[in-house]
N, CA and C atoms as a LAMMPS dump frame, in Angstrom:
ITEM: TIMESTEP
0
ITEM: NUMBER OF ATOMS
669
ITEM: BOX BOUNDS ff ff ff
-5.0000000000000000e+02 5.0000000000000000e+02
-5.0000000000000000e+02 5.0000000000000000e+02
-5.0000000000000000e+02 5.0000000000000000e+02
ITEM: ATOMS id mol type element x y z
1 1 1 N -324.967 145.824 2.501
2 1 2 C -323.601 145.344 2.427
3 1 3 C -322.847 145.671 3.697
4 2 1 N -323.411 147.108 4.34
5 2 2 C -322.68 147.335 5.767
6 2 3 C -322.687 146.291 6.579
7 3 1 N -323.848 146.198 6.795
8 3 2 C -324.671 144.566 8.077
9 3 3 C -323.951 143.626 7.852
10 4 1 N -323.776 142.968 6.777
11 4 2 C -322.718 141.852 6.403
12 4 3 C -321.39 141.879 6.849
13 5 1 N -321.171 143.127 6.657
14 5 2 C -319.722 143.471 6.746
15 5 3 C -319.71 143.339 7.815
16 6 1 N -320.56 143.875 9.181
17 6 2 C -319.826 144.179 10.365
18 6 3 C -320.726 142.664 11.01
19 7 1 N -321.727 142.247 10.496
20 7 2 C -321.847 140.861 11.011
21 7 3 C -320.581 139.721 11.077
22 8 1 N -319.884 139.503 9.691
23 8 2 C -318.772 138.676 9.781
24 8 3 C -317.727 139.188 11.029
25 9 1 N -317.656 140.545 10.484
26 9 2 C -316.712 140.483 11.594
27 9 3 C -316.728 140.71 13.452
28 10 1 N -318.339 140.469 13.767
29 10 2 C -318.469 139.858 15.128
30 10 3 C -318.143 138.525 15.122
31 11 1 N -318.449 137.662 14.125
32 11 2 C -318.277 136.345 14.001
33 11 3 C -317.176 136.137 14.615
34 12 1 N -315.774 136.568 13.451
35 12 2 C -314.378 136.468 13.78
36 12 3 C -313.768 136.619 15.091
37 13 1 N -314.475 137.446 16.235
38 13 2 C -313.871 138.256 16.971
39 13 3 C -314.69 137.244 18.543
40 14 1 N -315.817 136.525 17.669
41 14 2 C -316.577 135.462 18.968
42 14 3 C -315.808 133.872 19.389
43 15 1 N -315.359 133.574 17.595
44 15 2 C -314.917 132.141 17.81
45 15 3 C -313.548 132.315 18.399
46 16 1 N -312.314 133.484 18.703
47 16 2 C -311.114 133.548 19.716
48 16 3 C -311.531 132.996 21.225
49 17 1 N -312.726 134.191 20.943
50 17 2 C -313.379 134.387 23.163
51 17 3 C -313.293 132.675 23.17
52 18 1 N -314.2 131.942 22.309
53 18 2 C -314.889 130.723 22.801
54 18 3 C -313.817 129.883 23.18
55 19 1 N -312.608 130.05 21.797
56 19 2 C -311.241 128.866 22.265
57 19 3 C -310.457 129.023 23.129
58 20 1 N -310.319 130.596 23.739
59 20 2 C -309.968 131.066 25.152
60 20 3 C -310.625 130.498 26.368
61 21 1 N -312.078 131.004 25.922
62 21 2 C -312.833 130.17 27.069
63 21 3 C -312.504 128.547 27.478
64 22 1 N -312.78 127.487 26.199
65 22 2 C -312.95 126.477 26.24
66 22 3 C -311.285 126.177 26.935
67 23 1 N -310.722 126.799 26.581
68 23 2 C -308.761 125.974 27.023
69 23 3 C -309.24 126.704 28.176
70 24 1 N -309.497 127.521 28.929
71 24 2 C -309.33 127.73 30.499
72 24 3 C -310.243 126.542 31.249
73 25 1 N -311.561 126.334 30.578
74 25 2 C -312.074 125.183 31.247
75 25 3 C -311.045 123.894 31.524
76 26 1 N -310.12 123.168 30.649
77 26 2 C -309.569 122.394 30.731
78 26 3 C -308.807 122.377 30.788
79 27 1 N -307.961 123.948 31.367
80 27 2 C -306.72 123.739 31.997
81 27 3 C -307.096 123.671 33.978
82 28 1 N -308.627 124.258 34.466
83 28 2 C -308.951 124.315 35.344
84 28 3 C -309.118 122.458 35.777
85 29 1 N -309.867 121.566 34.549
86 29 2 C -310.18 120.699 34.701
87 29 3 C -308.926 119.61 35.176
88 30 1 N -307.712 120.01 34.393
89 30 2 C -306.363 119.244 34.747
90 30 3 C -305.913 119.591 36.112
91 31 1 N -305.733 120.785 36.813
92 31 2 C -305.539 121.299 38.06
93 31 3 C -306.712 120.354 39.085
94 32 1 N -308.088 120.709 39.462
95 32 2 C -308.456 119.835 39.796
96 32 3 C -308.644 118.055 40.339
97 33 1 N -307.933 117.664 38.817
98 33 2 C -308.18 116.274 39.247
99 33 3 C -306.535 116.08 39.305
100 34 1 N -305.548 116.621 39.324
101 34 2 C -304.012 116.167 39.901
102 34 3 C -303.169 115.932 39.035
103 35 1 N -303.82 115.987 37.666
104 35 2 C -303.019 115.337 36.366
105 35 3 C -302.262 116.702 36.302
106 36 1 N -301.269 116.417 35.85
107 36 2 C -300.086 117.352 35.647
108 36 3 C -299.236 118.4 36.581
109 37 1 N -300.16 118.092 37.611
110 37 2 C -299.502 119.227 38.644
111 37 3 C -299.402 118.978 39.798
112 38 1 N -298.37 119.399 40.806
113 38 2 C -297.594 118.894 42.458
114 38 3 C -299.382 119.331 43.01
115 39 1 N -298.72 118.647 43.903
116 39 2 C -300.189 118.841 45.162
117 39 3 C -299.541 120.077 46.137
118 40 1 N -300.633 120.924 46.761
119 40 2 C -299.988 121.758 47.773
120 40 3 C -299.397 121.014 48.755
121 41 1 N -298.726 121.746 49.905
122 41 2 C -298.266 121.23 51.176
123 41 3 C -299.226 120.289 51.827
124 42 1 N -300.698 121.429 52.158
125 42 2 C -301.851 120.948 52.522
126 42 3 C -302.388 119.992 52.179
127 43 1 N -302.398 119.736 50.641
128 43 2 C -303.129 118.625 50.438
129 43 3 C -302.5 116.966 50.551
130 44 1 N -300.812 117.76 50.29
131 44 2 C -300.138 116.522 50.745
132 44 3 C -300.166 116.049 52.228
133 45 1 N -300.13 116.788 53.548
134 45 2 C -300.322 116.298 54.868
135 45 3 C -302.102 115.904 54.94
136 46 1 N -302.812 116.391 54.496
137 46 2 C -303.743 115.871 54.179
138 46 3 C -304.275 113.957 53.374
139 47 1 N -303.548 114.381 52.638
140 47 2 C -303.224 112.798 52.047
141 47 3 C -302.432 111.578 52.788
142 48 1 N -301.379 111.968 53.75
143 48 2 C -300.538 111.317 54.55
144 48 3 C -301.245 110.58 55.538
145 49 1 N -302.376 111.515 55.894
146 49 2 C -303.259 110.726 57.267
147 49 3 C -304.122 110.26 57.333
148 50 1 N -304.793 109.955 55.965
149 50 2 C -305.499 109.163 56.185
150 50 3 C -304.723 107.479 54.756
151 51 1 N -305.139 106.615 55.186
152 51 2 C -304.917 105.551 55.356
153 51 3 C -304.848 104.868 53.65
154 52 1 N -304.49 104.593 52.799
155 52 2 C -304.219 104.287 51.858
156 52 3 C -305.559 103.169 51.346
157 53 1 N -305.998 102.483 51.713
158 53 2 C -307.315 101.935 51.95
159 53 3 C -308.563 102.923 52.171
160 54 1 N -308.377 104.07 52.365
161 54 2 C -309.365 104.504 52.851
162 54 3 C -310.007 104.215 54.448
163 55 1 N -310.046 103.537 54.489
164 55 2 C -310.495 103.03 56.239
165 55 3 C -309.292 104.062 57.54
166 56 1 N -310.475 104.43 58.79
167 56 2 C -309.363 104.781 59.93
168 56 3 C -309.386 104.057 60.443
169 57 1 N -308.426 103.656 61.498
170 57 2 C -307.761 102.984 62.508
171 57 3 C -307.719 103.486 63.545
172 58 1 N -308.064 102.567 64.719
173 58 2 C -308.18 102.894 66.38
174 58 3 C -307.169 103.32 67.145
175 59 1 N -306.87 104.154 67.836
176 59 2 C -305.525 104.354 68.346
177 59 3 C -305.541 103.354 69.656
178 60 1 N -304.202 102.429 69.559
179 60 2 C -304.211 101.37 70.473
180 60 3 C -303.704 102.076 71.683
181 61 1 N -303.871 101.392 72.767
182 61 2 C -304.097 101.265 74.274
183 61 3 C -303.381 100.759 75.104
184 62 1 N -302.215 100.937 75.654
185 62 2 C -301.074 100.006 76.193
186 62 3 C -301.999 99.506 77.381
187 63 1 N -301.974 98.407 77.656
188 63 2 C -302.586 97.47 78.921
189 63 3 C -301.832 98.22 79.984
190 64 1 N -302.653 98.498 80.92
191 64 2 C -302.052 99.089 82.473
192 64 3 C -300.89 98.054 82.844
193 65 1 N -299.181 98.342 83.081
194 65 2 C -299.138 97.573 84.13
195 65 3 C -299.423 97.122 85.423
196 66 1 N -299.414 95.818 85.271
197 66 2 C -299.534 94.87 86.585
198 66 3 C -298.128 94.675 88.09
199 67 1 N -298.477 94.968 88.995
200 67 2 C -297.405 94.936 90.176
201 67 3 C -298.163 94.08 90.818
202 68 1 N -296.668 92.978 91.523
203 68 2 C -297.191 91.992 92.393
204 68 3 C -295.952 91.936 93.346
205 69 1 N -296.312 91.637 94.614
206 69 2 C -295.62 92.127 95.512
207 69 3 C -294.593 90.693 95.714
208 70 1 N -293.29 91.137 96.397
209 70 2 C -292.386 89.393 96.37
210 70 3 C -292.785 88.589 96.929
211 71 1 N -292.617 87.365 96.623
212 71 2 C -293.5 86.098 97.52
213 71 3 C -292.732 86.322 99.639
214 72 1 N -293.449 85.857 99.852
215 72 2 C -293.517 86.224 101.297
216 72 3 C -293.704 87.846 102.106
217 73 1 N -294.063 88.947 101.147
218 73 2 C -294.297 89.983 101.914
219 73 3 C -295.936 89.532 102.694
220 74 1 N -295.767 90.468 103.98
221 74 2 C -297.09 90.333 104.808
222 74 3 C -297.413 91.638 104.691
223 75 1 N -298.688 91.342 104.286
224 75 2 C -299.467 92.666 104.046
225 75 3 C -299.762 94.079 104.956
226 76 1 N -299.749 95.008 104.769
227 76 2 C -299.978 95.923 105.8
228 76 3 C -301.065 95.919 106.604
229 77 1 N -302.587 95.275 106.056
230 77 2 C -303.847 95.063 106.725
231 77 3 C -303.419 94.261 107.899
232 78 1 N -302.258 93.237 108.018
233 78 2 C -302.468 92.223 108.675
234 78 3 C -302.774 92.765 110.239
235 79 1 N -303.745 91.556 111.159
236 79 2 C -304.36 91.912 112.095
237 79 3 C -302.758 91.1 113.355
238 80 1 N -302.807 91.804 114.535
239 80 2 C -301.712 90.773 115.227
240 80 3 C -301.989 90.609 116.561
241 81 1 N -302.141 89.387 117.09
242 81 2 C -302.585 88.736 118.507
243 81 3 C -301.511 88.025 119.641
244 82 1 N -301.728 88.666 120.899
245 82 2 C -301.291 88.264 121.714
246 82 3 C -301.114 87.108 122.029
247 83 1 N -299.99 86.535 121.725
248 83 2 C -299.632 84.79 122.224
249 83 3 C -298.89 84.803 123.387
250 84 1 N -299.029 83.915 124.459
251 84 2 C -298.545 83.824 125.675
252 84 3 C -298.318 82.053 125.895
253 85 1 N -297.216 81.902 125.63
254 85 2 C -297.195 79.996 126.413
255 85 3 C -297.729 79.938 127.245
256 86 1 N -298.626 78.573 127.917
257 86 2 C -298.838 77.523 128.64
258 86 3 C -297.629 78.114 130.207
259 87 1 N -296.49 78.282 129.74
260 87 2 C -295.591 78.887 130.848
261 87 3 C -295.535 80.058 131.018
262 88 1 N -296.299 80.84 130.906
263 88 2 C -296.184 82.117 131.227
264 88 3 C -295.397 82.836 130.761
265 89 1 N -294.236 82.623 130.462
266 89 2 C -292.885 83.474 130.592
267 89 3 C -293.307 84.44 130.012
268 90 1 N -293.609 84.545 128.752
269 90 2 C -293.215 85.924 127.856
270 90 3 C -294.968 86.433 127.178
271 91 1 N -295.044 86.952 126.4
272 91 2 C -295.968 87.176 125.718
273 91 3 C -295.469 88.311 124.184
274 92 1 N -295.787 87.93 123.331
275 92 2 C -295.573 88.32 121.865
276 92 3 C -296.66 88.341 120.895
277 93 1 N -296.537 89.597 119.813
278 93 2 C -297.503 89.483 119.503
279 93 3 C -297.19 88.968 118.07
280 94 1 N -298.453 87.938 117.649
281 94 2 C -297.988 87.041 115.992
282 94 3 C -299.159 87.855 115.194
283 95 1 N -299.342 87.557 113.698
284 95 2 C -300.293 87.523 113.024
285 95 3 C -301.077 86.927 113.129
286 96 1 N -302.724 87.513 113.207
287 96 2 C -303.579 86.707 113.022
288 96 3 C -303.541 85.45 112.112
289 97 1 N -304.023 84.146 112.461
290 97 2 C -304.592 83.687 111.193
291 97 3 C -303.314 82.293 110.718
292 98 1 N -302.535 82.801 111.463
293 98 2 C -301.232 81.807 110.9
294 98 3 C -300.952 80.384 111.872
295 99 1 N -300.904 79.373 111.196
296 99 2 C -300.627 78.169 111.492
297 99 3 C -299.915 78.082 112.611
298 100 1 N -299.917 77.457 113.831
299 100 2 C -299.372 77.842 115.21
300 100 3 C -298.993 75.91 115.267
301 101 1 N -297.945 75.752 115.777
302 101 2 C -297.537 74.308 116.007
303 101 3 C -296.356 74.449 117.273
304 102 1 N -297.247 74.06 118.718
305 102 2 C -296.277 73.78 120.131
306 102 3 C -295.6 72.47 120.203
307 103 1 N -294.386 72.453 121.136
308 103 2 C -293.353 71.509 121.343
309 103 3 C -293.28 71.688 122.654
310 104 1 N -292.443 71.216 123.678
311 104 2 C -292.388 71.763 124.759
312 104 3 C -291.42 73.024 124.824
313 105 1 N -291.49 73.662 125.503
314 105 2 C -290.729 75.138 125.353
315 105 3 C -290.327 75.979 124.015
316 106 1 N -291.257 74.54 123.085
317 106 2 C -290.95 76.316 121.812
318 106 3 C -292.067 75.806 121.059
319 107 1 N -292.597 77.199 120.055
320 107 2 C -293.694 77.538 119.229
321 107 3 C -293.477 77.947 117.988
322 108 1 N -293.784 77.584 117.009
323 108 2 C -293.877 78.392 115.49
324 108 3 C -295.238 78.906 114.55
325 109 1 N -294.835 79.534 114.145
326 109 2 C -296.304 80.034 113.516
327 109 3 C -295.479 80.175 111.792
328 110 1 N -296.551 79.96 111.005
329 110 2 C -296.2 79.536 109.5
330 110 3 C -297.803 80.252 108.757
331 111 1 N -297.023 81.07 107.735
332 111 2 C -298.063 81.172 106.705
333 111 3 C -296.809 81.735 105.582
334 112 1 N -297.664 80.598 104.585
335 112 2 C -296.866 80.879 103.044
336 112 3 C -295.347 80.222 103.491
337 113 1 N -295.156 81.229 103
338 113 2 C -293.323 81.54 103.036
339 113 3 C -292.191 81.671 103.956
340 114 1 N -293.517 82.983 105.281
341 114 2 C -292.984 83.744 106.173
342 114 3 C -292.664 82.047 107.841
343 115 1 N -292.012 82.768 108.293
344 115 2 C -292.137 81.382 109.602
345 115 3 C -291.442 82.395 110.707
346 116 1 N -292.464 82.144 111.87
347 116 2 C -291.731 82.709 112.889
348 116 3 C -291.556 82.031 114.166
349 117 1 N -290.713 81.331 114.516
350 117 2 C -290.212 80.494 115.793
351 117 3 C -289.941 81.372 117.145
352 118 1 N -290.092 80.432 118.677
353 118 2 C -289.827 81.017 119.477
354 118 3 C -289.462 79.735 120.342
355 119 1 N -288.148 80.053 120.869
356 119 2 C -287.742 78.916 121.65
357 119 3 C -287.202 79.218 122.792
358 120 1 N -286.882 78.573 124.468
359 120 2 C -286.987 79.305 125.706
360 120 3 C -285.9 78.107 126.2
361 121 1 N -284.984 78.462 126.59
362 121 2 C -283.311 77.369 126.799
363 121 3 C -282.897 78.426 128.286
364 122 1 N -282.496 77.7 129.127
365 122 2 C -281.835 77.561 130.375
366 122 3 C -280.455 78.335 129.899
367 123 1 N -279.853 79.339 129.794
368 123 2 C -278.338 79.403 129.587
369 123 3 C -277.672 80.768 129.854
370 124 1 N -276.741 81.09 129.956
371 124 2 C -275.707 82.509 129.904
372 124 3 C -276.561 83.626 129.878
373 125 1 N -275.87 84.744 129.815
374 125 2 C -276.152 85.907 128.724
375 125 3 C -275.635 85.808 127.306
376 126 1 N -276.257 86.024 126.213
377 126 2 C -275.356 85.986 125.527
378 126 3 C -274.664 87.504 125.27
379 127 1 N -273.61 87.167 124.676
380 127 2 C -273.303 88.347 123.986
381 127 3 C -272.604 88.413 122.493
382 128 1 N -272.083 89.713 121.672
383 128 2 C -271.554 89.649 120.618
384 128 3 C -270.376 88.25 120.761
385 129 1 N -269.964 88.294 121.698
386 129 2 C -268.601 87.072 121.405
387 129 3 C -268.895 85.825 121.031
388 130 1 N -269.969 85.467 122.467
389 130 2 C -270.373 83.73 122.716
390 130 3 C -271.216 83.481 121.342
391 131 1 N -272.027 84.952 121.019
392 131 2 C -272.966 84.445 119.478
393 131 3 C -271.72 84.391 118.111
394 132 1 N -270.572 85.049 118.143
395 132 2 C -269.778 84.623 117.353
396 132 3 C -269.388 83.339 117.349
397 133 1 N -268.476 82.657 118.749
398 133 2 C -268.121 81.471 118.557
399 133 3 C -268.602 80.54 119.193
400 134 1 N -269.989 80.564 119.652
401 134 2 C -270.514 79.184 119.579
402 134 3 C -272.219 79.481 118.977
403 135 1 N -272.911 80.153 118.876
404 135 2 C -274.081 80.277 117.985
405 135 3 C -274.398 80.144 116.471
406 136 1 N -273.086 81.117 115.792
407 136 2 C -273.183 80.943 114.827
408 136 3 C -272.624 79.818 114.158
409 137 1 N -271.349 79.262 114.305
410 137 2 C -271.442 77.349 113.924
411 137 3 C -272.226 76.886 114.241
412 138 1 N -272.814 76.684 115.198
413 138 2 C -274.061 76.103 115.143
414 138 3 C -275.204 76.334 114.706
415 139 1 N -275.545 77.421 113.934
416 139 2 C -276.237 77.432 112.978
417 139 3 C -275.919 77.088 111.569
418 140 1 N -274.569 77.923 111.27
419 140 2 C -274.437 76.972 110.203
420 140 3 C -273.736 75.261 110.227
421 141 1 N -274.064 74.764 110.872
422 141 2 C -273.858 73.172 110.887
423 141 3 C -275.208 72.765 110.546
424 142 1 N -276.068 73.206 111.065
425 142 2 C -277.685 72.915 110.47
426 142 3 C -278.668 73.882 109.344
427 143 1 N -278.539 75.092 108.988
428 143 2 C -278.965 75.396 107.916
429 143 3 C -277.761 75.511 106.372
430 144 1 N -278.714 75.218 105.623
431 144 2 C -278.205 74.675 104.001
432 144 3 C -277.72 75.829 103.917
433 145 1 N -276.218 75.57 103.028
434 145 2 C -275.718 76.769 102.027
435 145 3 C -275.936 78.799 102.957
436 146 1 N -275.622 78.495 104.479
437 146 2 C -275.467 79.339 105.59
438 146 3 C -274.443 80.71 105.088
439 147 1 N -274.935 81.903 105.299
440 147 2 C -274.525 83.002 104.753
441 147 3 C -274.515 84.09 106.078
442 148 1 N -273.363 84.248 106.711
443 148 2 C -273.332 85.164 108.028
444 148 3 C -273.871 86.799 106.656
445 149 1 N -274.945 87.398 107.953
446 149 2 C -275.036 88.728 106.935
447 149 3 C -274.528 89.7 108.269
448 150 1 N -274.191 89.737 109.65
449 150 2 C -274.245 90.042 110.551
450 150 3 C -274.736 90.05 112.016
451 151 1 N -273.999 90.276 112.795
452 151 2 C -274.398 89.985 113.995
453 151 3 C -274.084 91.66 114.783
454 152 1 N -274.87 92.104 116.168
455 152 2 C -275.092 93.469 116.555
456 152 3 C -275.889 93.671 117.537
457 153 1 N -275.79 94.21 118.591
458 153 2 C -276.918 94.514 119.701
459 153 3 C -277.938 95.174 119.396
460 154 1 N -279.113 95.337 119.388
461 154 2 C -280.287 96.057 119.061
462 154 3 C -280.986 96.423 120.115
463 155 1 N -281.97 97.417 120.429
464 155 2 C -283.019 98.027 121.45
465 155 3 C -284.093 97.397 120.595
466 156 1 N -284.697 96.976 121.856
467 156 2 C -286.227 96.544 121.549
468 156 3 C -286.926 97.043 122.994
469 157 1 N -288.358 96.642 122.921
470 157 2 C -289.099 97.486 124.549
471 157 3 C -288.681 96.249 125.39
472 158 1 N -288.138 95.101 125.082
473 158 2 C -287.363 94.641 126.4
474 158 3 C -286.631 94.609 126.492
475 159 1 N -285.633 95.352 126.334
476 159 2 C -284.397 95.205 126.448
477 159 3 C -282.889 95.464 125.375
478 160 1 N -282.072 95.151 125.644
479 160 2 C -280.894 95.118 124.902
480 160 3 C -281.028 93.627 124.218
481 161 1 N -280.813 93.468 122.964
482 161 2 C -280.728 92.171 122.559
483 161 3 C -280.035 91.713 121.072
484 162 1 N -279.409 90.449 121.323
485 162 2 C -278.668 90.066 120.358
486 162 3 C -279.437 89.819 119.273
487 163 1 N -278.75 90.159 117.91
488 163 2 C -279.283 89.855 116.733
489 163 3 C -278.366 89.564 115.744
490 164 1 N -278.877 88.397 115.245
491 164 2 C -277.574 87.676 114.395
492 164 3 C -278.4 87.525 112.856
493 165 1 N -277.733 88.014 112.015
494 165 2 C -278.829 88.219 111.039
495 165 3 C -277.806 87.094 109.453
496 166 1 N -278.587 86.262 108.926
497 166 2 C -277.631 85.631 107.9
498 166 3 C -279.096 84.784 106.943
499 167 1 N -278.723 84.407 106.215
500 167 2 C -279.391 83.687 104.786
501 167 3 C -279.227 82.042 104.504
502 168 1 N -280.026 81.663 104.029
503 168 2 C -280.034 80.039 104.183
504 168 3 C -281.136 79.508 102.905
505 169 1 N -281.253 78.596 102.625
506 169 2 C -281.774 77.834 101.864
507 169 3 C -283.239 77.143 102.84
508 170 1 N -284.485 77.374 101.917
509 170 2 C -285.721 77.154 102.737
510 170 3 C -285.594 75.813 103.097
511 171 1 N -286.704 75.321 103.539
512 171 2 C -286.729 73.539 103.384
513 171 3 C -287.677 73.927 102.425
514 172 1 N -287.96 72.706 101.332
515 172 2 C -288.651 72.361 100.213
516 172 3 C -289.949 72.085 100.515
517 173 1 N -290.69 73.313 99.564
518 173 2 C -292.242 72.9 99.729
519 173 3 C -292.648 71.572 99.728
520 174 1 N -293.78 71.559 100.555
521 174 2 C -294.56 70.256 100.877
522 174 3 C -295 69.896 99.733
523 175 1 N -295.803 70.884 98.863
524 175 2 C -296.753 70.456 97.518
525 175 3 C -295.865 70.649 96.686
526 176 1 N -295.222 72.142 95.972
527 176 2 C -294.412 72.336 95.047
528 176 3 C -292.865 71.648 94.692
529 177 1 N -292.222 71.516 96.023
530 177 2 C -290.818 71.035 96.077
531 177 3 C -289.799 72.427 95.403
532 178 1 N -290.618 73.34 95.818
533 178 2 C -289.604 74.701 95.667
534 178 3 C -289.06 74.758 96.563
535 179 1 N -287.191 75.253 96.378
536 179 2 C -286.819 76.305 97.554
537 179 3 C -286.313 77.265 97.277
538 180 1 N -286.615 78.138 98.383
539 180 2 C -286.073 79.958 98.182
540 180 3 C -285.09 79.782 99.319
541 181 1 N -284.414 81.236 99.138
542 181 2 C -283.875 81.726 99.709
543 181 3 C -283.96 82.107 100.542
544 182 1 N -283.896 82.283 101.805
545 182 2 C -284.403 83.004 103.047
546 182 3 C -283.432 84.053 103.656
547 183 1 N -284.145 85.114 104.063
548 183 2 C -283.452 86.359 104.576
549 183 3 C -283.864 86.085 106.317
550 184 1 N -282.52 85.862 107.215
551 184 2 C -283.709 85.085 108.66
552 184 3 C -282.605 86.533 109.434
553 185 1 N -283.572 86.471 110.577
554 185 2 C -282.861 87.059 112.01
555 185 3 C -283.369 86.424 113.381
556 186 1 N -282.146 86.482 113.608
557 186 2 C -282.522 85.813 115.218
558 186 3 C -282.455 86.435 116.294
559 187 1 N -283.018 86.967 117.088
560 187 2 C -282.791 87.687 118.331
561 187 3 C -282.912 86.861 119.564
562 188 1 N -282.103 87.072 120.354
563 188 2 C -281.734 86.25 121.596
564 188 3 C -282.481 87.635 122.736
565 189 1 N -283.125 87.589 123.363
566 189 2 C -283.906 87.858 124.684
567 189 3 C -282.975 86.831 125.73
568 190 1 N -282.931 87.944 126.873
569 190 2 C -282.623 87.063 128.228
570 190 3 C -282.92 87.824 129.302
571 191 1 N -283.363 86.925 130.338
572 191 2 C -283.571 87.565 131.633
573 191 3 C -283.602 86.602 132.757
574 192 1 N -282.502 86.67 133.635
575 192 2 C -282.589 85.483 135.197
576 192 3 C -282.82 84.285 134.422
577 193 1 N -281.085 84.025 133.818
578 193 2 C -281.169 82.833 133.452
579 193 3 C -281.973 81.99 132.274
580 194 1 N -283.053 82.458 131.403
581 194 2 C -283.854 82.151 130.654
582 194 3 C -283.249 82.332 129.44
583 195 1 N -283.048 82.357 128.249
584 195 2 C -282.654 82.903 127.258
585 195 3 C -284.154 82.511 126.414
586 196 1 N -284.597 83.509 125.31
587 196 2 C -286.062 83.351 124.408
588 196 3 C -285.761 83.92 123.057
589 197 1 N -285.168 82.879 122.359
590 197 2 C -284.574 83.288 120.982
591 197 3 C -285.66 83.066 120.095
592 198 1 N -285.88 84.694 119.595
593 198 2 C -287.04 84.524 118.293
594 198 3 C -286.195 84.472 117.408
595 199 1 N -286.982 84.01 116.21
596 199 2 C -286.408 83.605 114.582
597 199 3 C -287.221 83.888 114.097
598 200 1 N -286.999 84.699 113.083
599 200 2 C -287.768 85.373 112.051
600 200 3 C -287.695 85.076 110.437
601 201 1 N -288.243 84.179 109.723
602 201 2 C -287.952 84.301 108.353
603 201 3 C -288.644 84.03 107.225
604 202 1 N -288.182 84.914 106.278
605 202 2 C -289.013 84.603 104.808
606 202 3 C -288.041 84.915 103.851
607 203 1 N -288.525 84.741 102.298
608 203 2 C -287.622 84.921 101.433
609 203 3 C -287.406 86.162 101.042
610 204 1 N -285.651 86.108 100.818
611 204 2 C -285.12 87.058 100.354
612 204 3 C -285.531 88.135 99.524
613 205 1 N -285.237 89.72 99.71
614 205 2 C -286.316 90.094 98.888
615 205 3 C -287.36 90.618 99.505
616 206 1 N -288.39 89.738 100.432
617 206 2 C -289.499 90.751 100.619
618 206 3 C -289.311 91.461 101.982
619 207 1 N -290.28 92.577 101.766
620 207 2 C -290.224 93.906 102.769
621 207 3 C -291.073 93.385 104.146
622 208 1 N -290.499 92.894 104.606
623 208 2 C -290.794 92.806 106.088
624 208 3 C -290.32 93.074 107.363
625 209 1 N -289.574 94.372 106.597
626 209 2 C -288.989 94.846 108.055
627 209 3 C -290.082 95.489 108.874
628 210 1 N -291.372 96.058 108.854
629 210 2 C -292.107 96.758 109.819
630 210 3 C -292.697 95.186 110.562
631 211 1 N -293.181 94.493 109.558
632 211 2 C -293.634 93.212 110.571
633 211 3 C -292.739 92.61 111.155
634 212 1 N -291.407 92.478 110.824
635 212 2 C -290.427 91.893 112.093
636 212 3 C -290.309 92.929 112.917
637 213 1 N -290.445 93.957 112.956
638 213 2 C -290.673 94.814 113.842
639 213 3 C -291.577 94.928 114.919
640 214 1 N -293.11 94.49 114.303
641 214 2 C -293.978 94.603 115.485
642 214 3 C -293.738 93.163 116.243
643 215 1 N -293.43 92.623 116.012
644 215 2 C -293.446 91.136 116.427
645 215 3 C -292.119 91.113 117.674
646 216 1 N -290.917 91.684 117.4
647 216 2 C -290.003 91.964 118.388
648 216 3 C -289.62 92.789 119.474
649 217 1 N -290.359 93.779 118.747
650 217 2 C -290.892 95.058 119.719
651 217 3 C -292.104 94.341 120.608
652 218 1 N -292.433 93.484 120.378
653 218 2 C -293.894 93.444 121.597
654 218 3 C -293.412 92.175 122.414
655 219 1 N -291.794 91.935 122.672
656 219 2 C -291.992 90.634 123.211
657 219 3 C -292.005 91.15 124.625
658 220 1 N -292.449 90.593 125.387
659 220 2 C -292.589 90.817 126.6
660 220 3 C -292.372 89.767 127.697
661 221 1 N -291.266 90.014 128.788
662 221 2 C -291.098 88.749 129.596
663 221 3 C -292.181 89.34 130.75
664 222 1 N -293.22 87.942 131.09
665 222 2 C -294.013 87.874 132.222
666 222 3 C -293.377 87.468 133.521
667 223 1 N -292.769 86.811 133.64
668 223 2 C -291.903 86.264 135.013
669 223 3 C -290.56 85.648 134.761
């Protein structure tokens, strides 16, 4: 009758443990799968980054920008050659490579945009005055929509020389029928009576002050 006695009452004292046991399994089981309870911090930034689909995504790539230089700049490579007229007088140096077209006593050279003239007239000295009132009307009587930007003596290796600097309207491409704007300078050279007015121009905008530079700096009177 003892055995019985203390058998039942292991019984009693096993089936608590088991319903203890069994409710911790399935309160572990609810934690686990999310039902009933907040997510940590972690698991929420965790959840944020990846992609609702499941799938990752490439991190995109901004395309390099592209730079293009203004129409009529001349490149820094450019190569530059000694031109000398048929008359001796002067000698200057142009860019290789560029379209050359003689007249009698004057020359131009053309590529693209850029144009550089040289013309050789019987006359005065000039100076700041005479290029005020009789050079510059007469330029603007012949270039379009004429914009004085200034006029000023300059040093070059020959000399002291006038420079009258103003803006004009191109002539219209041959193929396209575009026109730009042009940023021009003119420098007047003189010596014993000769006057050798270079003209320099391209459109507004591009950086060509070192190449109008080498080009004026190298003029040189021969006789």
């Amino acid at each position: 009758m003892e055995n019985a006695s203390a058998a039942g009452t292991a019984k009693r004292r096993l089936v608590p443990a088991l319903v203890v046991s069994v409710m911790g399994l399935m309160a572990a089981g609810c934690v686990s799968s999310g039902t009933g309870s907040a997510a940590t911090p972690q698991q929420q930034s965790r959840a944020a980054s990846v992609p609702a689909s499941g799938a990752t995504s490439a991190p995109t790539v901004a395309a390099a920008g592209t730079e293009s230089p203004p129409p009529g700049d001349i490149p820094d490579s450019t190569v530059y050659l000694v031109y000398r007229p048929a008359s001796g007088q002067y000698q200057v140096k142009v860019p290789e490579g560029w379209a050359r077209t003689e007249t009698p006593g004057a020359v131009s050279f053309t590529d693209k945009l850029n144009h550089i003239a040289i013309t050789t007239v019987r006359a005065a000295a000039p100076t700041l005055t005479s290029a005020r009132a009789t050079e510059v009307p007469q330029i603007q009587g012949s270039a379009r929509h004429f914009a004085l930007a200034g006029i000023s003596a300059v040093r070059r290796s020959a000399g002291s020389v006038i420079l009258i600097r103003y803006s004009a309207d191109s002539q219209p491409d041959p193929v396209t029928g575009k026109v730009y704007r042009d940023a021009v300078e003119r420098y007047e050279f003189y010596r014993n009576g000769t006057e050798a007015i270079v003209t320099l121009s391209g459109p507004a905008g591009a950086d060509n002050v070192d190449p109008w530079r080498i080009v004026t700096d190298s003029f040189r009177w021969l006789r």
